[in-house]
ChimeraX commands (.cxc) that place a marker at each C-alpha (Angstrom):
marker #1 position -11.83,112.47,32.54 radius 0.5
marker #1 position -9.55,112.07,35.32 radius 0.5
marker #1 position -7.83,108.67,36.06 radius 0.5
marker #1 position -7.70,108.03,40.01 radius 0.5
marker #1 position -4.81,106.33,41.66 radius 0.5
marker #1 position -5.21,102.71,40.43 radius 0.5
marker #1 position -6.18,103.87,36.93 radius 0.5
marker #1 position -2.61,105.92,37.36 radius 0.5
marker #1 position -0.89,102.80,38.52 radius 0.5
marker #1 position -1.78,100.78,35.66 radius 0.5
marker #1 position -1.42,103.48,32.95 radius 0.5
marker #1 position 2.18,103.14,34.61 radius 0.5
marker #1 position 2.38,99.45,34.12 radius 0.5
marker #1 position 1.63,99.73,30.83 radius 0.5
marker #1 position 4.16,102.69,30.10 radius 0.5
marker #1 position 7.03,100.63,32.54 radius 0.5
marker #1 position 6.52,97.18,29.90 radius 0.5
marker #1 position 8.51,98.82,26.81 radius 0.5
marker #1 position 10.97,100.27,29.28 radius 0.5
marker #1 position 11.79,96.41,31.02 radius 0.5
marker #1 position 11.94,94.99,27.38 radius 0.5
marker #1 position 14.18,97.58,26.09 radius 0.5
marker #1 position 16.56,97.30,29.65 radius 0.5
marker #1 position 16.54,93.33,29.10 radius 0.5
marker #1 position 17.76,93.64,25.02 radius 0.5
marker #1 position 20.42,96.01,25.83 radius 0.5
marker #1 position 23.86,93.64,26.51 radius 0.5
marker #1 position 25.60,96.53,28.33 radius 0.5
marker #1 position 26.66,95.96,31.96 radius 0.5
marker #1 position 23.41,96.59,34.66 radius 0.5
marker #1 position 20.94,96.48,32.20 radius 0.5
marker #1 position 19.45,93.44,32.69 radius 0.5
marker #1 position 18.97,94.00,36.48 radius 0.5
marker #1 position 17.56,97.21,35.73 radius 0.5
marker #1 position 15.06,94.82,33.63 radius 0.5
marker #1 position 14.49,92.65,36.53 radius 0.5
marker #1 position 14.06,95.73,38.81 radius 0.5
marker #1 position 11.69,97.47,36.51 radius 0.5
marker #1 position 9.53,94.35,35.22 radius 0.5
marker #1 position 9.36,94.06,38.98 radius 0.5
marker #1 position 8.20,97.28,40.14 radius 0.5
marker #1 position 5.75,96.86,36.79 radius 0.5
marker #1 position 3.99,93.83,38.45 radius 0.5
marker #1 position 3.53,94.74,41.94 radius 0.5
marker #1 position 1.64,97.94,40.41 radius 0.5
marker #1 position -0.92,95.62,39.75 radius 0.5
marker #1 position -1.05,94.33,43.36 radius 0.5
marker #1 position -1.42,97.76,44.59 radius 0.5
marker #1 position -3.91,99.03,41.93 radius 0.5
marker #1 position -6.73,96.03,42.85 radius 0.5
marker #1 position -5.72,96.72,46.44 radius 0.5
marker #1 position -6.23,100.23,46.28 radius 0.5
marker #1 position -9.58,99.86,44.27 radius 0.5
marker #1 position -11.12,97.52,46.53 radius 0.5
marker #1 position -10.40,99.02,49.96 radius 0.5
marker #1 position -11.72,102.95,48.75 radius 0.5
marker #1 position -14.04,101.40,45.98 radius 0.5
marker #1 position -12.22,103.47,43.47 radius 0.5
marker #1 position -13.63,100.07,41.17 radius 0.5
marker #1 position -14.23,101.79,37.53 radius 0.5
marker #1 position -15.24,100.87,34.40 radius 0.5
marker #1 position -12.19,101.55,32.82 radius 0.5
marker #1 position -10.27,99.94,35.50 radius 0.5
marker #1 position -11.73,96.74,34.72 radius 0.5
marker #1 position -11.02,96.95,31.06 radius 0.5
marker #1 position -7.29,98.42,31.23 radius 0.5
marker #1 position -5.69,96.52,34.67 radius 0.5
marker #1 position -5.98,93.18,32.54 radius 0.5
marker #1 position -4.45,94.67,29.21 radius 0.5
marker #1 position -2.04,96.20,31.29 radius 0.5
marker #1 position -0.91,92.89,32.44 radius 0.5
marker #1 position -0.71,91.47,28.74 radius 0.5
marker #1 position 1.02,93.94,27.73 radius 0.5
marker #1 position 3.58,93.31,30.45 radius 0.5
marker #1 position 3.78,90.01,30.36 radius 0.5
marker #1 position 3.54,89.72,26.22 radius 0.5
marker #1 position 6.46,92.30,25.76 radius 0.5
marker #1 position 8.91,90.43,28.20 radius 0.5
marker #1 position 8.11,87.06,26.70 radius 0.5
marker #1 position 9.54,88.47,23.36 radius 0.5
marker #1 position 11.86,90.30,24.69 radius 0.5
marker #1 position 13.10,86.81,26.49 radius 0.5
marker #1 position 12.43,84.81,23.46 radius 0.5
marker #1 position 15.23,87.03,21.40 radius 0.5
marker #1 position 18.01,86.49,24.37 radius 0.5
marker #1 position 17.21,83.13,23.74 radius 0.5
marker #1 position 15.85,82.18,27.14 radius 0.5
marker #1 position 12.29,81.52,26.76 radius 0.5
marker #1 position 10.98,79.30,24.08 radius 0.5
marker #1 position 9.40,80.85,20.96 radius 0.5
marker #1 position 6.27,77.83,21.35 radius 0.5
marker #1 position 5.88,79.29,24.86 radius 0.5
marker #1 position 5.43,82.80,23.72 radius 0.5
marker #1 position 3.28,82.14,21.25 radius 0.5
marker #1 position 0.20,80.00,23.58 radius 0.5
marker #1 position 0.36,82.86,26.27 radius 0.5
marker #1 position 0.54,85.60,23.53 radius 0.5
marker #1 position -2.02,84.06,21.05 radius 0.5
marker #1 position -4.16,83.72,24.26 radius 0.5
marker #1 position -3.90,86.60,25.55 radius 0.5
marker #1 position -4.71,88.55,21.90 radius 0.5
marker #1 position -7.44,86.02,21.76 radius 0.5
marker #1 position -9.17,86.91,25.28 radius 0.5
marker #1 position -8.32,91.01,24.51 radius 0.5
marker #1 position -9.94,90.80,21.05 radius 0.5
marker #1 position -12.88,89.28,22.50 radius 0.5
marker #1 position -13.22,91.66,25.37 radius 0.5
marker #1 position -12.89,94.60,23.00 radius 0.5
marker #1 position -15.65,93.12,21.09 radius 0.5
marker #1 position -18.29,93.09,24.42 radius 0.5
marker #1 position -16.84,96.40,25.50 radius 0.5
marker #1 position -17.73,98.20,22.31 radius 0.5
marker #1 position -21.21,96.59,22.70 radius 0.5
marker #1 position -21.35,97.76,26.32 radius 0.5
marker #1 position -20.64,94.91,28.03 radius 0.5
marker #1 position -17.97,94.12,30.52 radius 0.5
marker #1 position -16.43,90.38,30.81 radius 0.5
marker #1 position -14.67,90.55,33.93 radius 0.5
marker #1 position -11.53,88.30,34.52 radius 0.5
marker #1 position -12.23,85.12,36.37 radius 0.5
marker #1 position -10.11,83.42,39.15 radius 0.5
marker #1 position -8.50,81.29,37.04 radius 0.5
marker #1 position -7.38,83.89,34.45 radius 0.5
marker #1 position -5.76,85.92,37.33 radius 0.5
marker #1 position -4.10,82.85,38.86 radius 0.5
marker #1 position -2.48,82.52,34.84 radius 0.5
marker #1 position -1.39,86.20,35.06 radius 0.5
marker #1 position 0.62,85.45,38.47 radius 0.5
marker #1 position 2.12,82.28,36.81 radius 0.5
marker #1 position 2.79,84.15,33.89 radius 0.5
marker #1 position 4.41,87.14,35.74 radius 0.5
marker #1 position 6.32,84.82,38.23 radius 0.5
marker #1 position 8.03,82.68,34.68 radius 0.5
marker #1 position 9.13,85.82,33.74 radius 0.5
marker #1 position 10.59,87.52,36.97 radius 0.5
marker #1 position 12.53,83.89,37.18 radius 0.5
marker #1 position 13.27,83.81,33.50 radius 0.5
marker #1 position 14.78,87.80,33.98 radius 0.5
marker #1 position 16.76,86.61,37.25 radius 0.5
marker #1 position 18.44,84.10,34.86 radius 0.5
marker #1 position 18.86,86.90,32.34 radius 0.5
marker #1 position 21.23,88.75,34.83 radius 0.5
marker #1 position 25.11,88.00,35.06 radius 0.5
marker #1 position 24.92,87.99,38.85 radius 0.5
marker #1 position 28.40,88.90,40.61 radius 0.5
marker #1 position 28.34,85.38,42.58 radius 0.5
marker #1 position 27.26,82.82,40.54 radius 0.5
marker #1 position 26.92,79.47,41.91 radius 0.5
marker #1 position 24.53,80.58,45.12 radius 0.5
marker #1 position 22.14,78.00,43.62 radius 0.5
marker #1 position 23.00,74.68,42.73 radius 0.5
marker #1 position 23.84,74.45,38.98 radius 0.5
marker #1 position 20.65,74.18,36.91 radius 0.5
marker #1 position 18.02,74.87,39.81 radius 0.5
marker #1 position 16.84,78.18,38.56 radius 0.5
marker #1 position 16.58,77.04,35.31 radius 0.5
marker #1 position 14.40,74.09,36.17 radius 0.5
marker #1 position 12.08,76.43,38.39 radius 0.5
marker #1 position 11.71,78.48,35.73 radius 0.5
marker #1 position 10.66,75.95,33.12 radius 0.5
marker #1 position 8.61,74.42,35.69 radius 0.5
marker #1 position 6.51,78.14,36.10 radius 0.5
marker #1 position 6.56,79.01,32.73 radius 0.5
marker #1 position 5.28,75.53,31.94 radius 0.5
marker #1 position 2.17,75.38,34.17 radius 0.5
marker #1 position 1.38,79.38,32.86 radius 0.5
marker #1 position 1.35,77.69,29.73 radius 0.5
marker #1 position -1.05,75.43,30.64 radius 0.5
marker #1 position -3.20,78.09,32.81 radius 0.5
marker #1 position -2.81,80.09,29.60 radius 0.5
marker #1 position -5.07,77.68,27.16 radius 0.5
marker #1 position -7.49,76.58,30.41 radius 0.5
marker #1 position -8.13,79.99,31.32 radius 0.5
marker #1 position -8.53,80.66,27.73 radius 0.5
marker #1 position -11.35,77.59,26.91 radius 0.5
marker #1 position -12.80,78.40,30.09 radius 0.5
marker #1 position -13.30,81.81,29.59 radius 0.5
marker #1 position -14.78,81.53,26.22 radius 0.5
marker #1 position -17.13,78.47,27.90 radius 0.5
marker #1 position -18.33,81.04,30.38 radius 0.5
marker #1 position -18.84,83.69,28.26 radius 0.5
marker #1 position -20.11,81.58,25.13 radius 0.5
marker #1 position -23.93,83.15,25.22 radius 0.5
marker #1 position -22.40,86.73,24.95 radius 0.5
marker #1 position -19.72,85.88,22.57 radius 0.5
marker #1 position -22.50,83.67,20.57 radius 0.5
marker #1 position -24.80,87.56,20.77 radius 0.5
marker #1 position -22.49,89.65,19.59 radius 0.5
marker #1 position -19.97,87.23,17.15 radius 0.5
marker #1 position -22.94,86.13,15.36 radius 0.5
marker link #1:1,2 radius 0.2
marker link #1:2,3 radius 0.2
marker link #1:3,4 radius 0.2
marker link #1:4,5 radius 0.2
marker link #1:5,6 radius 0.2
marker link #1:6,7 radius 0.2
marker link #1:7,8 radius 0.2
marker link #1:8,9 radius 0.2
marker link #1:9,10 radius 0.2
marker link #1:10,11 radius 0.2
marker link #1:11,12 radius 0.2
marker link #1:12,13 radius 0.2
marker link #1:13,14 radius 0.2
marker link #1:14,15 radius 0.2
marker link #1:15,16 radius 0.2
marker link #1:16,17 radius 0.2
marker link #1:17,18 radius 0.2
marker link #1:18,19 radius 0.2
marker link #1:19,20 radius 0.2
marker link #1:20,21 radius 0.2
marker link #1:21,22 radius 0.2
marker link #1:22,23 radius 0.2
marker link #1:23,24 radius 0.2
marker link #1:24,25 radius 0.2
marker link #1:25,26 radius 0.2
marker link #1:26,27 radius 0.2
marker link #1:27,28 radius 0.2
marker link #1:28,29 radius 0.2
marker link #1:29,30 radius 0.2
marker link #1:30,31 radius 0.2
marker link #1:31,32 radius 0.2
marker link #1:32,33 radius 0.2
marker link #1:33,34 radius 0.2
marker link #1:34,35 radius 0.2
marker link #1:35,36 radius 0.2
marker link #1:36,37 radius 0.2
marker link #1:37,38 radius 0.2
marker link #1:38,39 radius 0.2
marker link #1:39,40 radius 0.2
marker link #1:40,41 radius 0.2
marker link #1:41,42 radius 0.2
marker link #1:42,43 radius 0.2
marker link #1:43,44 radius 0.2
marker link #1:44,45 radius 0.2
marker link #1:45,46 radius 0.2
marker link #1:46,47 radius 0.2
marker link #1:47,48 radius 0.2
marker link #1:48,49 radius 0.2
marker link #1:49,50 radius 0.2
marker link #1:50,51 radius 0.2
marker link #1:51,52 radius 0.2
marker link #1:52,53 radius 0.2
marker link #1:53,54 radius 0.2
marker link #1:54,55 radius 0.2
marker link #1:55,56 radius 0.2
marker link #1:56,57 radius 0.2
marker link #1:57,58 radius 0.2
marker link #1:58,59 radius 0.2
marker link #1:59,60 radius 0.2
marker link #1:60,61 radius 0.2
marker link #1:61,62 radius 0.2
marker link #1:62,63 radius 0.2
marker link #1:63,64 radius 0.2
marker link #1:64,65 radius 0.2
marker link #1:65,66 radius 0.2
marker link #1:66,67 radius 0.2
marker link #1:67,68 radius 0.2
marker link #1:68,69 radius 0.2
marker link #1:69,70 radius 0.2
marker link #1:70,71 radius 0.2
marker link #1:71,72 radius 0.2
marker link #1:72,73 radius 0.2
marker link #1:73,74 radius 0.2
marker link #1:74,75 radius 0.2
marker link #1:75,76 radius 0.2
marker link #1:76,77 radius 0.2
marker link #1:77,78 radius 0.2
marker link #1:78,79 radius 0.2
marker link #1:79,80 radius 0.2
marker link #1:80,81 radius 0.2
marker link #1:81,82 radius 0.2
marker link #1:82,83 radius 0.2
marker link #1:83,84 radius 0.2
marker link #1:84,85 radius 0.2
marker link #1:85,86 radius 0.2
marker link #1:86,87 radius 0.2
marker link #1:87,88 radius 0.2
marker link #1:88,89 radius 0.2
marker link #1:89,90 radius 0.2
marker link #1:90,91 radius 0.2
marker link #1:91,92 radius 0.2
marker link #1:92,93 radius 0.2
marker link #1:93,94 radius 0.2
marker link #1:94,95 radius 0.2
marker link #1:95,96 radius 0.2
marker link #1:96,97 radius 0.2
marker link #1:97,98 radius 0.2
marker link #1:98,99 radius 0.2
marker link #1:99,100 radius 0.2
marker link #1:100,101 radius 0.2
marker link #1:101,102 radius 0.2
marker link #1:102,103 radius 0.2
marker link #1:103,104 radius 0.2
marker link #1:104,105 radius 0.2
marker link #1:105,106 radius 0.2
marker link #1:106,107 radius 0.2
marker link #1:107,108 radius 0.2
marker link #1:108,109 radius 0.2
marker link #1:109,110 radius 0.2
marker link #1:110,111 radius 0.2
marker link #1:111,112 radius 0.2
marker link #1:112,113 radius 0.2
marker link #1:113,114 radius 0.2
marker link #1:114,115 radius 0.2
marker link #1:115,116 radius 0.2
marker link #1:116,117 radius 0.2
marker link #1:117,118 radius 0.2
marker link #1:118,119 radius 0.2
marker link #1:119,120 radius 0.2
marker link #1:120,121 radius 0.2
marker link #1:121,122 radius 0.2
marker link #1:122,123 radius 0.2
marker link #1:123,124 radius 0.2
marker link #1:124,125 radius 0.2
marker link #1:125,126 radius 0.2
marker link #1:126,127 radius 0.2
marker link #1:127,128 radius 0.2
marker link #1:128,129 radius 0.2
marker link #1:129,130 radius 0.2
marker link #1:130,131 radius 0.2
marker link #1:131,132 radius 0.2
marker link #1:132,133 radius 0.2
marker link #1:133,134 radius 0.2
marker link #1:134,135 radius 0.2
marker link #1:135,136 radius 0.2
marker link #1:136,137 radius 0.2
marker link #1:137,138 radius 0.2
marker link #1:138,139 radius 0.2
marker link #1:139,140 radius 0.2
marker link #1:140,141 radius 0.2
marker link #1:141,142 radius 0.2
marker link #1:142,143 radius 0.2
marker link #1:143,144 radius 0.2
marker link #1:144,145 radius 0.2
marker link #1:145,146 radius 0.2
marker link #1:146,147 radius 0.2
marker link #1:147,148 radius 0.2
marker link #1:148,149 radius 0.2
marker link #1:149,150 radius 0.2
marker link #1:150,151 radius 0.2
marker link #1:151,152 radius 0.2
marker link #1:152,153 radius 0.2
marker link #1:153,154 radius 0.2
marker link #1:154,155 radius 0.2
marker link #1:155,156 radius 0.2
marker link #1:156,157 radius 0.2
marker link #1:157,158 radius 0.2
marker link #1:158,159 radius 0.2
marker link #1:159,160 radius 0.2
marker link #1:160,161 radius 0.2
marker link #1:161,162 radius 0.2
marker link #1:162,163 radius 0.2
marker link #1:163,164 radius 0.2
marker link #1:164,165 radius 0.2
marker link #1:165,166 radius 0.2
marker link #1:166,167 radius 0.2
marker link #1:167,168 radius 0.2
marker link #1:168,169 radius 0.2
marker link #1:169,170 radius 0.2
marker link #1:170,171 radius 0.2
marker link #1:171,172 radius 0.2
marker link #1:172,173 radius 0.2
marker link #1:173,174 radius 0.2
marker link #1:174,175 radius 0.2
marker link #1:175,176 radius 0.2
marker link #1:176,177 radius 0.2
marker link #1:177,178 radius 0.2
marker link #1:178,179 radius 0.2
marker link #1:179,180 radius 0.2
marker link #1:180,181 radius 0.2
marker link #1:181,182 radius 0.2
marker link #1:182,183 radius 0.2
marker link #1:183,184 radius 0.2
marker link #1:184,185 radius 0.2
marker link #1:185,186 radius 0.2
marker link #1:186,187 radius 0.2
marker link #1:187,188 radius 0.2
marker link #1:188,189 radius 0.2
marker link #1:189,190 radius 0.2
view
């Protein structure tokens, strides 16, 4: 089987997640902007993938199931990366991540059985909360050259602020998709 181009783009999303983690743990000089560069170049693959799929209707099964592990696996790996430079909050990690197995877990269940669960709106509106805690979280991360551009503590408090409501989003998203989704989960769980 050959993957088309938004199949490619995630595969390379999913490859570019271990690469950001490893730039963000490694303390020498540049590193951590090349983090911040590559978790960044990671997430607008997943702008251009859905784009790309929906203007040529290159829409495929196995786009469905891998764009949104592609974006856990992102956004999980950079949380724990971000938890062990002490920067996000191990509680934090754990909703989004324990989510986010949750939801996969399930959807691995209904794809083995044939069936597709497809993300809902408020799911993807969690995954660009998610994404944006973490591109602010990795901005903090870097020792920028001219510190001081923001006024002391504002960054931080944005950050919080984001990572707080994906939080949030996070266990919604999560009730609400297995409230959706009960009669098919209810089918094939039991």
């Amino acid at each position: 089987m050959t993957l088309n181009w938004p199949n490619r783009l995630t595969v390379a999303r999913m490859a570019l997640g271990p690469v950001a983690t490893a730039l963000l743990l490694d303390e020498r000089p540049g590193f951590r902007a090349a983090a911040l560069a590559t978790f960044a170049a990671a997430a607008l693959t997943d702008v251009l993938d859905g784009y790309l799929a929906r203007r040529y209707g290159w829409i495929t099964n196995l786009g469905r199931f891998l764009d949104p592990l592609a974006d856990k696996l992102l956004v999980s790996l950079a949380l724990i990366g971000l938890v062990q430079v002490g920067l996000v909050p191990v509680w934090a990690a754990w909703v989004i991540i324990g989510r986010e197995l949750l939801v996969t877990g399930l959807r691995t269940i209904a794809a083995y059985a044939g069936v597709i669960i497809m993300p809902s709106r408020m799911g993807k509106l969690k995954t660009v909360f998610e994404m944006s805690a973490v591109f602010l979280y990795l901005a903090l991360a870097v020792p920028w050259p001219r510190p001081g551009v923001l006024p002391e503590g504002l960054h931080e408090a944005a950050a919080s602020s984001v990572l707080v409501a994906a939080t949030a989003l996070a266990v919604f998203s999560g009730l609400d998709y297995i409230w959706r989704n009960r009669s098919i989960l209810k089918r094939l769980l039991w």
